[in-house]
N, C-alpha and C positions, 0 to 999 in steps of 0.2 A: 314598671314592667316594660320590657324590650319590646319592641314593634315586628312584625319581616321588615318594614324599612329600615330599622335600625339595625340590622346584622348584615356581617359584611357576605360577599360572594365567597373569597376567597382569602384564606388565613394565611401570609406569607410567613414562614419559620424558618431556624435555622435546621438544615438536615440532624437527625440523630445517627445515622447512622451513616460510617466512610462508604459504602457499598449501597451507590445509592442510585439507582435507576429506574424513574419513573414511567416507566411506559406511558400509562392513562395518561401523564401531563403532558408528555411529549407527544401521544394524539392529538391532546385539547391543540394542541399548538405547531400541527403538521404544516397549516398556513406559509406560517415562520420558515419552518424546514424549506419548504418549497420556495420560498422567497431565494433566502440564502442560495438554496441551490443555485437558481436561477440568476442571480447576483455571481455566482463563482464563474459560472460556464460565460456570461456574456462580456461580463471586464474584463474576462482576464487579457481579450482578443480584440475588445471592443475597437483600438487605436493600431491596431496592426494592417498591415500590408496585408498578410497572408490569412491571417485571421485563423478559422479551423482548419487550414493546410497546417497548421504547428502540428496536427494531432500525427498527421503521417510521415510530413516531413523527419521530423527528430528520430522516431525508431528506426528508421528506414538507413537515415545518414548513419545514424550507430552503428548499425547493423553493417554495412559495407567499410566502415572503417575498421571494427573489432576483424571482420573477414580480411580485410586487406593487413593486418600488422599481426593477428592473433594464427590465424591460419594458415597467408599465403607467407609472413617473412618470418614467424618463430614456427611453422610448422605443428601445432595443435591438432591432432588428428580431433574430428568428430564424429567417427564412425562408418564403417563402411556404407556406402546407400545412402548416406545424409547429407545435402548439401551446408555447408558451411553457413553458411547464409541463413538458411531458414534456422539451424540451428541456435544463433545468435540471436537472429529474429525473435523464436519464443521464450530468449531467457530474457530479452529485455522485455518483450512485453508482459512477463510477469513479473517483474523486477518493477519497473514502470509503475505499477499501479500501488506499489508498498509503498516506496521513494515518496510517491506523490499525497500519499498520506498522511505518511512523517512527517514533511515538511511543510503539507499543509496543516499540520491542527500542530505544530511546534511553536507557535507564535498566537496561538489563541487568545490568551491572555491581555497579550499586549500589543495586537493587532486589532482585538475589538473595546478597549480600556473607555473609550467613550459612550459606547453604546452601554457597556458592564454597571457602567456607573448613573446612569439616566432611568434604565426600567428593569423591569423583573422579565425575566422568560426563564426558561430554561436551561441553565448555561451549556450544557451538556449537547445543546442543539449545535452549536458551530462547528465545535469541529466534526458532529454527526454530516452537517451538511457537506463539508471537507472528502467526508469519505466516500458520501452520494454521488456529487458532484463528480471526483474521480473516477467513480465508476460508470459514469459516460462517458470520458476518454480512455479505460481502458476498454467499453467494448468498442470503440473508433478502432481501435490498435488493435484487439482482436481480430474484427474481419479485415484487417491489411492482411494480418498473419495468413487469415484460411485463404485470401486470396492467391498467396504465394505459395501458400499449399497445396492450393488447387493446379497452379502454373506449373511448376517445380512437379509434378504427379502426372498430369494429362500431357503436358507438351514440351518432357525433356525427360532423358534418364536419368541425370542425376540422383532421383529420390527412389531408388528401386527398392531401400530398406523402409521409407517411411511409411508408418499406416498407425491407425487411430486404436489406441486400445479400450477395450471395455468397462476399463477404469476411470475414464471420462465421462463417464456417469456424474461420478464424485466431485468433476469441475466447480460447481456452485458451492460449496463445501469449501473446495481449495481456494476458492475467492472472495469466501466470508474471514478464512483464516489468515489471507494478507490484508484485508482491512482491519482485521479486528487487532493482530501485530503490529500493524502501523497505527493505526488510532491511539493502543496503549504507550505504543515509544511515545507517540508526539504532544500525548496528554503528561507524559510524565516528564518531557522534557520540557512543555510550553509552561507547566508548572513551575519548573523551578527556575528558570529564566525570569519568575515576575521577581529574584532577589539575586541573579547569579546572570548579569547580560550578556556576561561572556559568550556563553554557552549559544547564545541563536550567533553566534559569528564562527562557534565551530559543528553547526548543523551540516551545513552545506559538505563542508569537508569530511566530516565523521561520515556520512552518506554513499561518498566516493569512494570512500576508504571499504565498505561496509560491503560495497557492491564486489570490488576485487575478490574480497574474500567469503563471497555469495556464488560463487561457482557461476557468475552468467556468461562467462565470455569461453568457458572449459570445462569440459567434464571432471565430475569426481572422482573417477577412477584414472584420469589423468594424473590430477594431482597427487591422489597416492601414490602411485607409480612413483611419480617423479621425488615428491618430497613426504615419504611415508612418515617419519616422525614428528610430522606438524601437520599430516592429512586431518588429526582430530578435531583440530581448530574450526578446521571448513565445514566437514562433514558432522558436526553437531551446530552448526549455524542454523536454529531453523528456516532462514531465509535459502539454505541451501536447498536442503530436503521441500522447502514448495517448488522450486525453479525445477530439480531434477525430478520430481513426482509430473509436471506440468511437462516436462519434456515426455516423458513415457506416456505420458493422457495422449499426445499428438501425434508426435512422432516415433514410439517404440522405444525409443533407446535407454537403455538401462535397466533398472527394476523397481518391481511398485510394491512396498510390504507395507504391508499393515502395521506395523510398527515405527516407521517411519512414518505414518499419517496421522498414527495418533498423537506421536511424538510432536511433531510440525502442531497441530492442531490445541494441544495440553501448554504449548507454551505463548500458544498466540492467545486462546485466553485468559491463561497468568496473567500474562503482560498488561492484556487487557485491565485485570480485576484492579492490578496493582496501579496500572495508571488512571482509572477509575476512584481508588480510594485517593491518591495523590491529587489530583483533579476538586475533590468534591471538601478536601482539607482546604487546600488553598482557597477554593471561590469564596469561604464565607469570608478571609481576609486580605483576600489581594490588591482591592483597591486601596489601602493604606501602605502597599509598598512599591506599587509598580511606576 
């Protein structure tokens, strides 16, 4: 007859089910989380010069270069009342936070391939931390934004059309649905990169590519205007519809439906579910191929 000393604490299995997300464990094991976290934000700066000036510097130079080639040499109107500038500003800093998603939980795999093969946790945790972690550099890049908001409002004309709509309620919402978009791309791609390695050499560039046609640097109704027969392409990007939903939360311009946020929000947890089952397939056999 078995003993309590003879039974174990805890039964390691394989998952039965693709759809597989364990809250309770991933409590047992917030530790973890918190570690990682803290491991992303301190290395990634640890050997730099400027260390967390990276956070302000990069949206900032963006921002003045999309303004200087997008606005002041191709002429992209951005609305009357709105400066150019801040305009830009807010699409990359919601751009920013998706990007840094993807690319971070797109190499999960075979960026933690050591660690995967030594102990048990929760695999689900890394790139969770990926998306945490992120989301302290985009509130860094957030209050630059209201900074400039605040500048651009009190102590210039420029912004005589901007002002905060009441749909900024919904902000936390809007920035559950670009993590939870990026999480799914990057778990669906970090997956299948543990057989196809091509694929982490065209993240970088698919990303670049992704943002062009992410409406950050130009309004949508721009683009219609301009090239109506390929407006579809952009304007069902859910990456669009968060950027210009995010522009209307700040600064007014455009419109806010509710259809569009469901829309934006229905496909960010797709994404989600699908890089979730694709994720939770592979972990039980990745180590045999990566």
């Amino acid at each position: 007859m078995n003993t309590k000393e003879d039974r174990w604490l805890y039964t390691i299995s394989p998952k039965q089910s693709l759809i597989h997300l364990n809250f309770k464990e991933i409590w047992q094991y917030r530790d973890l989380l918190f570690l990682f976290v803290k491991r992303d934000v301190i290395t990634l700066y640890k050997q730099t010069i400027l260390g967390p000036l990276w956070y302000f510097i990069q949206p900032l130079f963006t921002s003045v270069i999309f303004t200087l080639i997008f606005n002041n040499l191709a002429a992209i109107p951005t609305g009357e009342g709105i400066p150019a500038f801040l305009f830009n500003l807010a699409g990359i800093t919601s751009w920013n936070y998706f990007s840094a998603c993807l690319t971070g939980t797109s190499n999960t795999f075979t960026a933690n391939q050591s660690i995967f093969g030594k102990v048990y946790f929760p695999r689900v945790i890394t790139p969770l931390s990926v998306v945490f972690s992120n989301l302290l550099k985009f509130g860094i890049q957030l209050l630059v934004f209201i900074c400039f908001y605040i500048y651009f409002i009190f102590f210039t004309d420029k912004a005589s059309s901007a002002m905060p709509q009441m749909a900024i309620l919904y902000l936390p919402v809007l920035i559950a649905f670009m993590g939870l978009f990026g999480l799914g791309f990057g778990m669906t791609i970090s997956s299948m990169t543990t057989k196809y390695r091509d694929l982490s050499f065209l993240v970088g560039f698919g990303v670049q590519l992704l943002m062009y046609g992410s409406a950050v640097m130009y309004p949508l109704s721009y683009f219609k205007e301009k090239v109506p027969e390929y407006a579809w392409l952009i304007e069902y990007n859910p990456m669009t519809t968060i950027i210009e939903i995010f522009r209307y939360m700040t600064l007014g311009i455009g419109e806010f439906s509710l259809y569009k946020f469901i829309y934006a929000g229905s496909i960010s947890i797709i994404f989600f579910l699908i890089g979730l089952i694709i994720f939770n397939k592979t972990e039980k056999s990745f180590i045999d191929t990566v």
